[in-house]
SELUMMI-278800 format. One line per 10 residues: for each residue z, y, x of C-alpha. Coordinates in pm, 1 decimal, always signed. Layout:
BEGIN
Z:Y:X ~ ...
// end
This chain:
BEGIN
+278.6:+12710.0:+10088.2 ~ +450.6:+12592.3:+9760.5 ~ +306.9:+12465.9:+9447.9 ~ +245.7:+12747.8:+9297.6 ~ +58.9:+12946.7:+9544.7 ~ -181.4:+12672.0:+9625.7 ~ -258.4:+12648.6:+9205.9 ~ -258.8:+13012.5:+9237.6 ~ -572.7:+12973.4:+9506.5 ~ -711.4:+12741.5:+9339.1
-700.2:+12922.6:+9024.9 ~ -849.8:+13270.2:+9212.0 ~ -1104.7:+13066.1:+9424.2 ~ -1282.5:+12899.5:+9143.9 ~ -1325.9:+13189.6:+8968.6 ~ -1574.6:+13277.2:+9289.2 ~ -1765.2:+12958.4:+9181.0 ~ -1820.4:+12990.2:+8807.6 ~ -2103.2:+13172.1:+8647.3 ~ -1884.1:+13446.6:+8480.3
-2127.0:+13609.6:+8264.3 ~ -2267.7:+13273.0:+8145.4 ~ -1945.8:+13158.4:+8046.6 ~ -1897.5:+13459.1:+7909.3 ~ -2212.7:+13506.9:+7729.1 ~ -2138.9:+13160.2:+7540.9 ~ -1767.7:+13301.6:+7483.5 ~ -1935.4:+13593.3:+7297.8 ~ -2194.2:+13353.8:+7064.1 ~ -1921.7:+13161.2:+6970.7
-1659.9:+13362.5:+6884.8 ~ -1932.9:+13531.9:+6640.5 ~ -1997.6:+13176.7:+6442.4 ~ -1924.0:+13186.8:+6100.8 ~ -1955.7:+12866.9:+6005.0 ~ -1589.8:+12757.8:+5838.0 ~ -1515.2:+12446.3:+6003.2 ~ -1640.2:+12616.0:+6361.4 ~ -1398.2:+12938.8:+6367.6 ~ -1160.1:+12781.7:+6180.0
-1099.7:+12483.1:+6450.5 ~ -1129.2:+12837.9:+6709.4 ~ -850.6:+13021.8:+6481.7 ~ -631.5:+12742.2:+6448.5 ~ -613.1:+12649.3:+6824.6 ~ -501.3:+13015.2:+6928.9 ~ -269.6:+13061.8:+6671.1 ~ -105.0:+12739.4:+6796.3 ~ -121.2:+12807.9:+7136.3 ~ -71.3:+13211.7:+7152.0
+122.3:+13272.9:+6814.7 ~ +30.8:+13661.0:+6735.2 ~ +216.8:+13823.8:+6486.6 ~ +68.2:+13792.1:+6208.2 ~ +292.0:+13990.2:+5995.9 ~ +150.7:+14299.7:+6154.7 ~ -203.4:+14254.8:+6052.8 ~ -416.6:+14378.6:+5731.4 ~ -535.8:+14040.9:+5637.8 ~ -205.3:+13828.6:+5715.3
-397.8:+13468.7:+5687.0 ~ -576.3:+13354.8:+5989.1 ~ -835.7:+13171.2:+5816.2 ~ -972.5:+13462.1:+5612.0 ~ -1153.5:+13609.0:+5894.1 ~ -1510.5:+13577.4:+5910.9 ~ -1511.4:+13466.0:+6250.4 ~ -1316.9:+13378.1:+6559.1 ~ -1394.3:+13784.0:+6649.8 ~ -1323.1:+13905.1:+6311.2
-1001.7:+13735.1:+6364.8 ~ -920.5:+13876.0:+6754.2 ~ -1023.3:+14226.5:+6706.1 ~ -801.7:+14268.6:+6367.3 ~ -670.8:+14576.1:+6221.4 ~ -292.3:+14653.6:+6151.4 ~ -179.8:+14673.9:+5826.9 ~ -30.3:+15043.3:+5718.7 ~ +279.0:+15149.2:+5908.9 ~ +292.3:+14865.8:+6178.1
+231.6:+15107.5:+6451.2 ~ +443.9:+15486.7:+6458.2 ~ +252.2:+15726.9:+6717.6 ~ +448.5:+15983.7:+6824.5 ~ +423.2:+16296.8:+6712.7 ~ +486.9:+16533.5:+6969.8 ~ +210.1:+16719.4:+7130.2 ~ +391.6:+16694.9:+7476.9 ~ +361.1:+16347.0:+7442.1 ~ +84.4:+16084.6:+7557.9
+142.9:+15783.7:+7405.4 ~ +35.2:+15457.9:+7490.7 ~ -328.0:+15355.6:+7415.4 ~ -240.5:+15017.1:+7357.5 ~ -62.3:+14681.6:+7331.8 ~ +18.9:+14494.3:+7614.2 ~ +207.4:+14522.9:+7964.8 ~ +243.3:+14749.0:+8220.1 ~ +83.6:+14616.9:+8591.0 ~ +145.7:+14935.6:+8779.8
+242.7:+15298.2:+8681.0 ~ +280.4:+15547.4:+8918.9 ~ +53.3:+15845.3:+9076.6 ~ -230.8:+15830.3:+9282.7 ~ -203.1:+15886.4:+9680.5 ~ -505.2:+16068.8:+9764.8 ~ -760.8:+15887.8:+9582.8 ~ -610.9:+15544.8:+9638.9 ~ -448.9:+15348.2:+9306.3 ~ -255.5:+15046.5:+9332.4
-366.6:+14697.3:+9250.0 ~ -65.7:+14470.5:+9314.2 ~ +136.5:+14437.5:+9633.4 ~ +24.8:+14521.4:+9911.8 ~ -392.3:+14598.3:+9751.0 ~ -509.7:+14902.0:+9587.1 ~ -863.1:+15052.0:+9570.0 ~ -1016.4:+15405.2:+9518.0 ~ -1113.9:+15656.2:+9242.9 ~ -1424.1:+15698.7:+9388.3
-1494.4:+15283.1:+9346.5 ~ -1347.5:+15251.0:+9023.5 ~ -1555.0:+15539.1:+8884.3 ~ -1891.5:+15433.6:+9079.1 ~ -2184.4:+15689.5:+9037.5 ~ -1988.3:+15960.2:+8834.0 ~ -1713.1:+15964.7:+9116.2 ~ -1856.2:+16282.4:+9287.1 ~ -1790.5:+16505.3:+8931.4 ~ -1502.2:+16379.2:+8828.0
-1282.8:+16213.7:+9147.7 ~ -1182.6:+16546.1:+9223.4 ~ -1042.6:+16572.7:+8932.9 ~ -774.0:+16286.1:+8928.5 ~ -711.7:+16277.0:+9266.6 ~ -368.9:+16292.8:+9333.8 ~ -254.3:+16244.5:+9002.7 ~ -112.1:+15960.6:+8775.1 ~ -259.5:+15626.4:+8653.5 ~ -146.6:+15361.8:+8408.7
-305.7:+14995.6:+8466.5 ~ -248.3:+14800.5:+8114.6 ~ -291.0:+14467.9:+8086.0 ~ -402.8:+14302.1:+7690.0 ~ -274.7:+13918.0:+7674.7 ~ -455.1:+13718.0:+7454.4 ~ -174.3:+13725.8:+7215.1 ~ -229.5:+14119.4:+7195.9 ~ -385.6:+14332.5:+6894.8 ~ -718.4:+14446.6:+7081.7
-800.5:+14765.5:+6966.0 ~ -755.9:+15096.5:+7164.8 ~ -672.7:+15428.6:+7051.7 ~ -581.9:+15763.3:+7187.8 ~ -294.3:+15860.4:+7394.4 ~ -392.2:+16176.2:+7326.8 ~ -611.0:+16415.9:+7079.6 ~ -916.9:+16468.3:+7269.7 ~ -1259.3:+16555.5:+7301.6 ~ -1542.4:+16267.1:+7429.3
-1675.1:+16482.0:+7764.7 ~ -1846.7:+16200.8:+7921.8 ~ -1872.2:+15777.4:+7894.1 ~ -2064.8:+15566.4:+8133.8 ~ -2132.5:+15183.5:+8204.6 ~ -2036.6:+15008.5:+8518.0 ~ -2214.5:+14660.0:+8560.8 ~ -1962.6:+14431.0:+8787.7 ~ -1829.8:+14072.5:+8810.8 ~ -1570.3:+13906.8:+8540.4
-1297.4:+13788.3:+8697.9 ~ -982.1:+13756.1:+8524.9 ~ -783.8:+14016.8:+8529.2 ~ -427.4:+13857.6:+8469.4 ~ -151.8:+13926.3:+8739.0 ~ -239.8:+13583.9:+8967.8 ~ -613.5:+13720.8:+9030.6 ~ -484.6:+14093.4:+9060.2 ~ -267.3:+13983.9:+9343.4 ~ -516.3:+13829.8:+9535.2
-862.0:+13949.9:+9419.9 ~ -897.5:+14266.4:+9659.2 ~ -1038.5:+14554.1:+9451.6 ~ -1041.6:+14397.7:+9149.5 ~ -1104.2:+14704.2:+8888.3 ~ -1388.9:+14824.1:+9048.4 ~ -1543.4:+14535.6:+9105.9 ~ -1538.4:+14404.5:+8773.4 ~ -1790.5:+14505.4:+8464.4 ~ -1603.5:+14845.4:+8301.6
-1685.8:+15124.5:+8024.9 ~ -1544.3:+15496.8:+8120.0 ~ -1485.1:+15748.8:+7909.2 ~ -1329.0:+16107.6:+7989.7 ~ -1164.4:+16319.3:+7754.0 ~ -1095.7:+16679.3:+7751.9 ~ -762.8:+16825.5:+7541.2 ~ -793.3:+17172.2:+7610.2 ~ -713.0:+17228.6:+7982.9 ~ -630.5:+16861.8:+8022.9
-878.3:+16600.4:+8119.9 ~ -805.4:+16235.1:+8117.3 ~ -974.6:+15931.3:+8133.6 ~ -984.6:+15571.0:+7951.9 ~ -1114.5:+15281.4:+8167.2 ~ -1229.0:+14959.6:+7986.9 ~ -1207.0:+14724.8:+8243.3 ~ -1418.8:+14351.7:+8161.7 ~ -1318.0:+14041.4:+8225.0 ~ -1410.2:+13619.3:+8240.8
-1404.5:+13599.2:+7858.3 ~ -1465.4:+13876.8:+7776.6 ~ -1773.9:+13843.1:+7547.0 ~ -1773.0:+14238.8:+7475.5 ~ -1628.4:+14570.7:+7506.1 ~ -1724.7:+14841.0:+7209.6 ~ -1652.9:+15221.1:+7138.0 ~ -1630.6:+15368.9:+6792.0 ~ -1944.2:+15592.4:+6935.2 ~ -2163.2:+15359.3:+7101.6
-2075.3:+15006.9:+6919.5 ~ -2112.4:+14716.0:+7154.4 ~ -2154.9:+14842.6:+7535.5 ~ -2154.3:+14500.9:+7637.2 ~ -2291.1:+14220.8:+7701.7 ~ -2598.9:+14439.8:+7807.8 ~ -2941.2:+14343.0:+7939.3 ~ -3015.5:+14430.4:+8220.9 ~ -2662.9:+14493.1:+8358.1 ~ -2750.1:+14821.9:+8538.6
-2545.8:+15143.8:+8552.9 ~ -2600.8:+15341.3:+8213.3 ~ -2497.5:+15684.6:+8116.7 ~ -2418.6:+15666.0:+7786.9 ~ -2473.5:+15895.2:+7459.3 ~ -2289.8:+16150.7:+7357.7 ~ -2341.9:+16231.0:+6988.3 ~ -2194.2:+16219.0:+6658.1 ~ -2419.6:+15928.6:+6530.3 ~ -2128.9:+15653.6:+6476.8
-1830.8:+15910.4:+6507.9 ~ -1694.0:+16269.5:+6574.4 ~ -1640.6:+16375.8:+6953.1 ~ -1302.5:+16459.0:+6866.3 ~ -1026.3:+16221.2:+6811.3 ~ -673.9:+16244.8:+6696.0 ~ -389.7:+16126.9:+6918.5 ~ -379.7:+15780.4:+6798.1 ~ -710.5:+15705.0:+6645.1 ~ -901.2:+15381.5:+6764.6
-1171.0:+15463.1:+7018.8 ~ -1236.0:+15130.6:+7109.1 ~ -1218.2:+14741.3:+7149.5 ~ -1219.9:+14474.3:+7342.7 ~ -1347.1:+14094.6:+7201.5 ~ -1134.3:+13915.2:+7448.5 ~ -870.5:+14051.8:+7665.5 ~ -846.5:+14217.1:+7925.5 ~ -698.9:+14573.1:+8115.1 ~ -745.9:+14988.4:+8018.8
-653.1:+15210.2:+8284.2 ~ -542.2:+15545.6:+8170.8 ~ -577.1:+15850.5:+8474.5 ~ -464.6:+16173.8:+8465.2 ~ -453.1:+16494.8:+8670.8 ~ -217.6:+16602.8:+8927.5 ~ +96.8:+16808.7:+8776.1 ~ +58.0:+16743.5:+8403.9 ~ +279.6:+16486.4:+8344.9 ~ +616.4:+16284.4:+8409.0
+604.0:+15914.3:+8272.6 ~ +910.4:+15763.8:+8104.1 ~ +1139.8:+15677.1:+8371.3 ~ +1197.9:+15333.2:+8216.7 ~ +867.4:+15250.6:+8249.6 ~ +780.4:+14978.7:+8551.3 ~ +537.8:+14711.5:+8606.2 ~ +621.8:+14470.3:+8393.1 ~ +741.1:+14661.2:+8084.5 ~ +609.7:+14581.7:+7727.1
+444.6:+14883.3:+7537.9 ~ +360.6:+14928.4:+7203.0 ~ +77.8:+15100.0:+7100.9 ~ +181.8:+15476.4:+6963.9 ~ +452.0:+15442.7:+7218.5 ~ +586.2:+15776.4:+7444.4 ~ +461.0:+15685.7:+7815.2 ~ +471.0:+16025.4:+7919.1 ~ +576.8:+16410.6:+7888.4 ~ +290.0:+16643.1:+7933.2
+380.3:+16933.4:+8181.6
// end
């Protein structure tokens, strides 16, 4: 075993040990502080360490955020992002990298080499109405770096049919636990939400992870952290915004980061042939051709 797969154990077995929703329960408190010299110090050791791009934000200036969240979950400034236009398009929802693109084999997705898990796992207690309905069609797993802008949007125009919570674990979900944690996705804490666009349903998993002091929607504000963790429907209503959204609005966030996985039905689309685990995407991007 070389050096790198035993730091890679390591790495994946403490994670086992460590009380991830403690951790990231304090994650979440501090990354809220406002004091100046607190988030500040917070600010100024990412920026070092990660170097986002600045440029692309609406406040430019690190240190103008209110706090270390303010700072992480920042908008873009006019015009960094172009979502494309066509209505045969779905666009990616996101920032970040592909782990694995592909279609669904029955109802199994896959993880990383050689591990994948189910629909019916990953969707938990709403799997018996909605399974059916991506089985043996096409998934997108995309992973959110640190470094990433955090918000999520659209990939396409489309009407909120259902959103539920998921309570699970926190592990990380970079590509060193997703190779060796087995059904990582649906074992971890998630939000799911499933869209309707006429005759097209798809579906936007928020996936938690060790960090990961929150996940929010633009209808139900912070989902998590939640007490008590149990599975939740939750509400759908216009209090905090419309059902429908436009192909690239923001229907989300996470305050940390972490993965979405995008599913879709079988025979309604054909992703970009360039696409492959590993590729960069941009958010507004074309990931696929609606058929």
């Amino acid at each position: 075993m070389s050096a790198d797969d035993t730091r890679a154990r390591l790495f994946v077995g403490l994670q086992y040990l460590l009380p991830q929703h403690l951790l990231s329960a304090v994650v979440h408190w501090l990354a809220r502080v406002q004091l100046s010299w607190v988030k500040n110090a917070l600010i100024d050791n990412f920026v070092v360490n990660y170097r986002p791009d600045m440029a692309e934000a609406e406040e430019s200036d690190p240190r103008k955020y209110a706090s270390f969240n303010a700072f992480f979950t920042r908008s873009l400034r006019p015009g960094a992002r172009t979502v494309n236009p066509s209505p045969a398009t779905l666009v990616a929802p996101v920032d970040g990298t592909v782990s694995q693109i592909g279609r669904t084999d029955g109802s199994s997705l896959v993880q990383a080499k050689g591990l994948t898990y189910s629909l019916e796992s990953l969707l938990d207690e709403a799997a018996p109405a909605w399974a059916p309905v991506f089985r043996d069609g096409a998934f997108a797993t995309l992973y959110l770096a640190p470094n990433n802008y955090h918000r999520i949007h659209m990939p396409l125009a489309g009407t909120l049919q259902a959103a539920w919570y998921v309570p699970g674990q926190l592990f990380s979900v970079n590509a060193t636990t997703a190779a060796q944690v087995p059904a990582l996705f649906a074992r971890n804490e998630r939000v799911v939400c499933v869209f309707s666009d006429g005759t097209l349903s798809f579906a936007l998993v928020l996936v938690g992870a060790l960090f990961v002091g929150s996940m929010s929607t633009v209808w139900h504000g912070d989902v998590t952290p939640r007490s008590p963790r149990v599975r939740a429907s939750l509400a759908i209503d216009f209090v905090r915004a419309g059902l429908k959204l436009d192909k690239g609005a923001e229907m989300g966030r996470f305050n940390m980061g972490s993965t979405v996985i995008l599913l879709l039905p079988p025979g309604r689309t054909e992703w970009q042939s360039e696409l492959a685990a590993g590729s960069a995407i941009r958010m507004g991007q074309a990931l696929a051709h609606l058929t």
